[in-house]
C-alpha positions in Angstrom: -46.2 -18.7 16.7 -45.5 -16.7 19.6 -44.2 -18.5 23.3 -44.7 -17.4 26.5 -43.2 -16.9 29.6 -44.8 -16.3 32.8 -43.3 -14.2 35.5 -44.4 -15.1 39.3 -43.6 -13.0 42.5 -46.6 -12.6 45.4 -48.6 -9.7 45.0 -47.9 -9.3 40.6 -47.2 -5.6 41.7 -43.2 -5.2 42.0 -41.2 -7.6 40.8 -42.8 -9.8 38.2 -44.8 -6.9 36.8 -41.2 -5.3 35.5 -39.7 -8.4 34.6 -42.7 -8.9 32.2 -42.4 -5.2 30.9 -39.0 -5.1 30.7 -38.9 -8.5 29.0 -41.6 -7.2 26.5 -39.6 -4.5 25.4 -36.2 -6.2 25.2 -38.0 -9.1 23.2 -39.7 -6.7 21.1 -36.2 -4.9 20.0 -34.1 -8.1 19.7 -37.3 -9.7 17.5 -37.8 -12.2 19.2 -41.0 -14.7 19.1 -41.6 -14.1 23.2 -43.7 -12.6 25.2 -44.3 -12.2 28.4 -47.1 -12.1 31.2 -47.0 -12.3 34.9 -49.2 -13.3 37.7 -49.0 -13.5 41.7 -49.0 -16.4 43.8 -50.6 -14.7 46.8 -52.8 -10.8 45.3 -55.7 -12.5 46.8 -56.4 -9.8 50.5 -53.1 -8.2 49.4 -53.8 -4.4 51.5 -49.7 -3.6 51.0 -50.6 -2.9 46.9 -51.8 0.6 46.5 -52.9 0.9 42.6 -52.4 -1.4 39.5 -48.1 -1.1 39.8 -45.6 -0.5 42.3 -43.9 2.9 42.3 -41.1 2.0 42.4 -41.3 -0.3 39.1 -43.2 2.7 37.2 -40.3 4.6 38.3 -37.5 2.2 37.3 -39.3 1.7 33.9 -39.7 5.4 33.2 -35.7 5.7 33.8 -34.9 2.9 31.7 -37.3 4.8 28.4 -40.5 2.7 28.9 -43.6 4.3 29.3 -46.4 3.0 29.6 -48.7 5.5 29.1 -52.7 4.4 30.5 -51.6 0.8 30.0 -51.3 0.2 33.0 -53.3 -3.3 34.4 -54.0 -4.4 37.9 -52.5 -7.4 39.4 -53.8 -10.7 38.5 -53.4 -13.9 40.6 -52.1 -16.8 39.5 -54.7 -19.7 38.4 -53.7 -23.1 36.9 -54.6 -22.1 33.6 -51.8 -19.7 33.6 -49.4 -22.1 33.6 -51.0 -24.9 31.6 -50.9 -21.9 28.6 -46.7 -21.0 28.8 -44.0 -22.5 27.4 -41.5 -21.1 30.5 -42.5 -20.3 34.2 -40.2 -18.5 36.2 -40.7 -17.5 40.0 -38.5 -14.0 41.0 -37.4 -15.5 44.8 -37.0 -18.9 45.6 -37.4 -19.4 49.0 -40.5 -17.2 48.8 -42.2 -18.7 46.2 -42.0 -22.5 46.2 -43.2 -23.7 49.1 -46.6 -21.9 48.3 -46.5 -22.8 44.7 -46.0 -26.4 45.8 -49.2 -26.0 48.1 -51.2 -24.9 45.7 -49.9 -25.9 42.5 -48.0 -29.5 43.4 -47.8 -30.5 39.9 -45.9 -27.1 38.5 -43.5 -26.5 41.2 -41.1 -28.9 40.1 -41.3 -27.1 36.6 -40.7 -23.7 37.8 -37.3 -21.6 36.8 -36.9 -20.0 40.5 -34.4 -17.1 40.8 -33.4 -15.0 43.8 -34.3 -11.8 43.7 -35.6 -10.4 47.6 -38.8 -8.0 48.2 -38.4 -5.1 49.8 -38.2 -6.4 52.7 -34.7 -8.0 52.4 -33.3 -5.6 49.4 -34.0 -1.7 48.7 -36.3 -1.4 45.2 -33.4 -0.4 43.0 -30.6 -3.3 44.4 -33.8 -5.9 43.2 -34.9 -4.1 40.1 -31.3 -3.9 39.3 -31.4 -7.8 39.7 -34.8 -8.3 38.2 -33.5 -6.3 35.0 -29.8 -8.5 35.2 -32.1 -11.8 35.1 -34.3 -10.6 32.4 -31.6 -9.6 30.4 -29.7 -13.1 30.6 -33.0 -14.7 29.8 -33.2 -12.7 26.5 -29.8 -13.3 25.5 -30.5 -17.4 25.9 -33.3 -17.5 23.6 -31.9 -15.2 20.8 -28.9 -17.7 20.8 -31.7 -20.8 20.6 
């Protein structure tokens, strides 16, 4: 039985999308029974997200060995069923995040793991990939210990 964890930044293009890749392939070499998915709060009339997956990420993944080859998805936005199905939801940037999960989703915010890792806006790509890939890695190394 495989759980799940859910990975939620706004636009499922930068942030979230690596932290579910790079979780995938850290859980996948420590055999772990995880997976991961990720979603955005706000892709809905998004104009800033130019093909399925930041650059930057693609970049950052190539350079840490993880290709994806033509697997490569568009962004999805978030809908309640996401996080009725997960057994772990966790938000990249706090201040960013909860006060529109709590619009929209009032019962889930509350159950939400937020971190606090800035968009571009506030931190170059590589200062919050480096942090995206620091949190992702911590989170790993919890659940192999449970």
């Amino acid at each position: 039985m495989n759980h799940q964890v859910l990975f939620l930044c706004t636009g499922n293009y930068y942030r979230s999308r690596f932290a579910e890749i790079v979780f995938n392939t850290l859980a996948t070499a420590r055999h772990l029974d995880w997976r991961a998915d990720s979603r955005g709060v706000a892709v809905e009339g998004r104009t800033d997200n130019v093909g399925p997956i930041s650059g930057h990420a693609l970049q950052a993944l190539r350079a840490r060995g993880i290709d994806l080859g033509n697997d490569i998805r568009f962004p999805r936005q978030l809908q309640e069923r996401d996080l009725e199905q997960v057994d772990l939801i966790v938000a990249v940037n706090e201040p960013e995040h909860r006060p529109p999960l709590a619009q929209r989703f009032p019962l889930w915010s509350d159950k939400i793991v937020y971190w606090q890792i800035p968009d571009l806006d506030a931190a170059s790509a590589e200062e919050g990939l480096r942090l995206v890939e620091q949190e992702v890695t911590a989170l790993v190394e919890r659940l192999a210990k449970k």
